[in-house]
C-alpha positions in Angstrom: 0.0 0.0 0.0 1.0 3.3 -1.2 2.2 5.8 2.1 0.5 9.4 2.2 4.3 10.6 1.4 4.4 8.6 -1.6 1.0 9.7 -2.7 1.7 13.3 -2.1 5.1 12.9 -4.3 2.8 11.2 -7.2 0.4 14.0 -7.3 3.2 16.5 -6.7 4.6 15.1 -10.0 1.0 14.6 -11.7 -0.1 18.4 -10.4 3.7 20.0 -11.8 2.6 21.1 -15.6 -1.4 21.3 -14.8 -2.3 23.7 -12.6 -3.2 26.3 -15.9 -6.1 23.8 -16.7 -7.3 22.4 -13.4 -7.4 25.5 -11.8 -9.3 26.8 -14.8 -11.7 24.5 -14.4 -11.7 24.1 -11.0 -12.7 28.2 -11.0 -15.1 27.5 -13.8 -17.2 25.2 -11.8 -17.2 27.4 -8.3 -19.0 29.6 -10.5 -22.1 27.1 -10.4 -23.7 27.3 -7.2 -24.2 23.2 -7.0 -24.6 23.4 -3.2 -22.7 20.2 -1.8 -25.3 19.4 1.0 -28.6 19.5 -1.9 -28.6 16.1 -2.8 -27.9 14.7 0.6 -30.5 11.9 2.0 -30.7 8.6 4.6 -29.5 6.0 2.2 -27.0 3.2 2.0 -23.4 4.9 1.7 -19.8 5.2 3.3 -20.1 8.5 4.7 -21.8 9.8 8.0 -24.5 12.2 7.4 -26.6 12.7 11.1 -27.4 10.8 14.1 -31.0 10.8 14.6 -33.6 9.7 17.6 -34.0 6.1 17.1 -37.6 5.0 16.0 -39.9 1.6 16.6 -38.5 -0.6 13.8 -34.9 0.5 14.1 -32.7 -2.4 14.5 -30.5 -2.4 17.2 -27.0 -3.1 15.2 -27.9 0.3 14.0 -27.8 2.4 17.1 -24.4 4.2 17.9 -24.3 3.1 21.5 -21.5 5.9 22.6 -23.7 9.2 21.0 -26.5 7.4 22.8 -24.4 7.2 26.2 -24.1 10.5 26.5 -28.4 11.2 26.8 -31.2 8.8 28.0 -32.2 8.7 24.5 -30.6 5.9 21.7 -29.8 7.4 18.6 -28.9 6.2 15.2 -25.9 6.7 13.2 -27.2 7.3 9.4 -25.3 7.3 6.3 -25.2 10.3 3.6 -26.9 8.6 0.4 -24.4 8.3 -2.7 -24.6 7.5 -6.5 -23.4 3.8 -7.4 -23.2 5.4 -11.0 -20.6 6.4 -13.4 -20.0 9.2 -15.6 -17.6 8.4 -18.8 -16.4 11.1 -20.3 -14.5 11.1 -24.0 -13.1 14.6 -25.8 -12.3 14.7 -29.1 -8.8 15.0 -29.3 -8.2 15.3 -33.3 -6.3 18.2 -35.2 -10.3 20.0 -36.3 -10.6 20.2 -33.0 -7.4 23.1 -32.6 -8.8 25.4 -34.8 -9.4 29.0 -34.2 -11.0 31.3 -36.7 -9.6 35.1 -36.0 -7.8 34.2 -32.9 -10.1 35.8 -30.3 -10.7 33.3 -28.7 -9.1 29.5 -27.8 -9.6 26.4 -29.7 -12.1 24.3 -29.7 -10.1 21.9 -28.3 -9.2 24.4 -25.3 -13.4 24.9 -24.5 -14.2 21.1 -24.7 -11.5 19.8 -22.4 -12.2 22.7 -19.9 -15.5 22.0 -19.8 -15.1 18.5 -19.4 -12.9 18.8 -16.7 -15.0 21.4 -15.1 -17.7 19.1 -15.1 -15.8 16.3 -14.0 -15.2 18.6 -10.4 -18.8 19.2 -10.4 -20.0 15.5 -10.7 -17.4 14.5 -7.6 -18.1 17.3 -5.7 -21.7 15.2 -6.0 -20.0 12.2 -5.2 -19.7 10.9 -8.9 -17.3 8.6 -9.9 -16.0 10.2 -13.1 -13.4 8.6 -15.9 -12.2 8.5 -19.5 -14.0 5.7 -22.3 -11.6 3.2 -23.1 -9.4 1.4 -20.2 -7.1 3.5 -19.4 -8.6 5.4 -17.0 -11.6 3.8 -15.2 -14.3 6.2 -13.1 -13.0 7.3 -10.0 -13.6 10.3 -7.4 -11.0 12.1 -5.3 -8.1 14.6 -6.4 -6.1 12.3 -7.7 -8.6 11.6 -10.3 -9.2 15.1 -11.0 -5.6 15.0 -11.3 -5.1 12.3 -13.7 -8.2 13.5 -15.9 -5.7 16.8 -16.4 -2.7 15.2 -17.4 -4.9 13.2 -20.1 -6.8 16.3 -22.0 -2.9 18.1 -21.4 -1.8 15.9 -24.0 -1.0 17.0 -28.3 -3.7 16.1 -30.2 -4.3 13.4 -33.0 -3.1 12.9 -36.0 -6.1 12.5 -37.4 -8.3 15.0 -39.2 -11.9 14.0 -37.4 -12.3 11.8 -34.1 -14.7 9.3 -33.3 -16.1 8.6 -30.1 -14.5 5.9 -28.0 -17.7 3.7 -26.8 -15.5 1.0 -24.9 -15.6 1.3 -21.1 -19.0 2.7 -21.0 -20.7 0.6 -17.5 -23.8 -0.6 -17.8 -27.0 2.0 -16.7 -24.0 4.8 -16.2 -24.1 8.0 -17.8 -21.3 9.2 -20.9 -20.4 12.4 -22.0 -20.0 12.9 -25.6 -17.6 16.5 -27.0 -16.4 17.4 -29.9 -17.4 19.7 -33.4 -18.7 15.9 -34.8 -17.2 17.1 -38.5 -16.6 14.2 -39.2 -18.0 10.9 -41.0 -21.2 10.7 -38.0 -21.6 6.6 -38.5 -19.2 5.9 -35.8 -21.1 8.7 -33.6 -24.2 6.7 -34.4 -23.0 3.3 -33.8 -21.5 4.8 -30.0 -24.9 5.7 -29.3 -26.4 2.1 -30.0 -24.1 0.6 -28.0 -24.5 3.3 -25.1 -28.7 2.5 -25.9 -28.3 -1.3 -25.3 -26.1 -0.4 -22.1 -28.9 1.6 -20.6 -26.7 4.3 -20.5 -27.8 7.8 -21.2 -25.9 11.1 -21.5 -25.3 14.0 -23.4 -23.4 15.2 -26.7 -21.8 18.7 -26.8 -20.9 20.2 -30.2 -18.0 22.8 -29.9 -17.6 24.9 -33.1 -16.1 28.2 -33.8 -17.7 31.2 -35.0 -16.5 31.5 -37.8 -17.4 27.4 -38.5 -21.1 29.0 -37.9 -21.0 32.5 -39.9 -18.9 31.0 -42.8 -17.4 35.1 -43.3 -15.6 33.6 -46.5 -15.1 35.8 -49.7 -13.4 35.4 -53.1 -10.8 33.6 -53.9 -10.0 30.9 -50.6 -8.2 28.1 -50.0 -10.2 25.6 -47.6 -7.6 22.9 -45.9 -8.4 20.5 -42.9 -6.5 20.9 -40.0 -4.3 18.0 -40.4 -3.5 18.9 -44.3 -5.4 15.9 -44.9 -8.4 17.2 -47.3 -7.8 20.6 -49.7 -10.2 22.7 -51.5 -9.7 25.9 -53.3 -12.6 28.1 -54.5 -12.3 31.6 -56.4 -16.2 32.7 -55.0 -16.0 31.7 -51.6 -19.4 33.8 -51.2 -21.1 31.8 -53.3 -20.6 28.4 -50.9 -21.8 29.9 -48.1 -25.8 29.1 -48.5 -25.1 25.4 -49.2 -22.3 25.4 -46.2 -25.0 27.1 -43.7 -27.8 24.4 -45.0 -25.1 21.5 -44.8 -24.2 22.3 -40.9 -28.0 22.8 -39.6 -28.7 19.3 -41.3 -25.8 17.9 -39.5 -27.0 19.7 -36.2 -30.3 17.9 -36.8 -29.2 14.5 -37.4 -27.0 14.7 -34.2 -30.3 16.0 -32.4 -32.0 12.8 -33.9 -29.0 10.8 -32.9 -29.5 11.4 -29.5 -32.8 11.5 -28.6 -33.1 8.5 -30.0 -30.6 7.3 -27.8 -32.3 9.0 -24.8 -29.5 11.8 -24.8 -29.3 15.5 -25.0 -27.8 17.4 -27.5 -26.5 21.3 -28.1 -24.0 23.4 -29.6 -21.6 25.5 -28.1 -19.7 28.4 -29.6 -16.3 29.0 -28.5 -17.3 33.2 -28.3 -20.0 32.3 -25.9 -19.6 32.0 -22.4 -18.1 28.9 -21.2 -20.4 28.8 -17.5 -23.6 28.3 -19.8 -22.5 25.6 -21.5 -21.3 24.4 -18.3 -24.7 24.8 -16.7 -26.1 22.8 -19.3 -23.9 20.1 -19.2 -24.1 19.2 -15.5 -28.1 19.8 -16.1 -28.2 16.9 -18.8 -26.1 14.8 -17.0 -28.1 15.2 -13.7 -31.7 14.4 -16.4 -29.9 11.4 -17.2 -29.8 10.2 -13.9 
């Protein structure tokens, strides 16, 4: 077993290039006022939540004989009530994900991994056991976890041009967490959703695009080139794409809205110019619905 000292070195060396991001987030979510005592209720859990008078039917294994010492009346030691579920969370980590369009605000990859992460401190602060799809990190609560979450959405990004979700790891009845600018081919978003569906598992997906992905402010001559160099297109009336471009991205916002209420999930879009405590506020909202 690991001592406290040894511990306190790991997350010493965890913590050393993060702080930027957690305490971002960390900041991010005291702006929501959750309220750690609002969900609290008698329940089967690890952590003491009041003693109360003991009642007829109370079993006697139950009463805390040494609070009850100290009056003529027994009391009983209840438990604070905690979550047995999950939350799973996967950001898209490809290159489409680093654009920014004038530079006035971050990436797109910047917004979804603080959000995530600042969601992630809101679900433990709950109690929630939060982790990555996939194996390598498993849900978990405590610092450390927060910790760890960091150090994985502080790493480059992809090769690829477009992501697709990661639907391994996702526990049965839990809840997932879907973000990313879904660009790309949406069959392996709809195929991630099944398998959540037969899971039982609900949750939300969060499209992060930039303004400038939603205004299309292109004119003249323009050279269009993925983010990974991948896919090139050069047009001499960039004006004239931008009807069919706008059309293209609202069908693609519906069939992602289909996508997930089919699935039981919740769907929205998030601009990287709006404000980031919304989008938060929705996100811990459709994760709580999915509940």
């Amino acid at each position: 077993m690991s001592s406290p000292a040894h511990l306190r070195a790991q997350a010493q060396t965890l913590a050393g290039p993060l702080p930027p991001l957690l305490a971002e987030a960390e900041h991010l979510a005291a702006t929501i006022l959750l309220g750690e005592h609002g969900r609290r209720r008698a329940g089967t859990g690890d952590e003491f939540w009041q003693y109360r008078p003991a009642t007829i039917g109370d079993e006697a294994r139950n009463i805390d004989w040494r609070r009850s010492a100290r009056t003529d009346t027994p009391f009983v030691r209840e438990k604070e009530w905690q979550s047995a579920q999950s939350v799973i969370l996967w950001v898209d980590d490809a290159q489409s994900m680093e654009f920014s369009g004038d530079g006035s605000h971050g990436t797109k990859s910047e917004r979804a991994r603080l959000l995530a992460l600042a969601v992630a401190v809101l679900l433990m602060r709950g109690g929630e056991r939060v982790g990555l799809s996939g194996f390598d990190l498993p849900p978990r609560h405590g610092n450390m976890q927060l910790l760890r979450l960091a150090e994985a959405f502080s790493t480059p990004a992809a090769d690829t041009d477009f992501g697709a979700p990661e639907a391994r790891g996702m526990l049965p009845q839990s809840r997932a967490l879907f973000v990313s600018d879904f660009m790309g081919d949406l069959a392996p978003v709809e195929a991630a959703l099944a398998k959540a569906a037969d899971r039982g598992v609900r949750g939300a997906l969060l499209q992060v695009l930039d303004p400038q992905e939603e205004a299309f402010p292109f004119d003249g001559r323009t050279i269009f080139q993925s983010m990974a160099g991948a896919i090139k297109f050069e047009t001499n009336q960039a004006a004239d794409l931008r009807s069919r471009y706008i059309d293209r991205l609202n069908d693609r916002r519906a069939r992602l809205r289909d996508l997930a209420r089919h699935a039981g999930w919740h769907y929205t879009c998030h601009h990287t110019g709006e404000s980031a405590q919304s989008a938060l506020m929705w996100l811990f909202g459709a994760l709580e619905r999915g509940r």
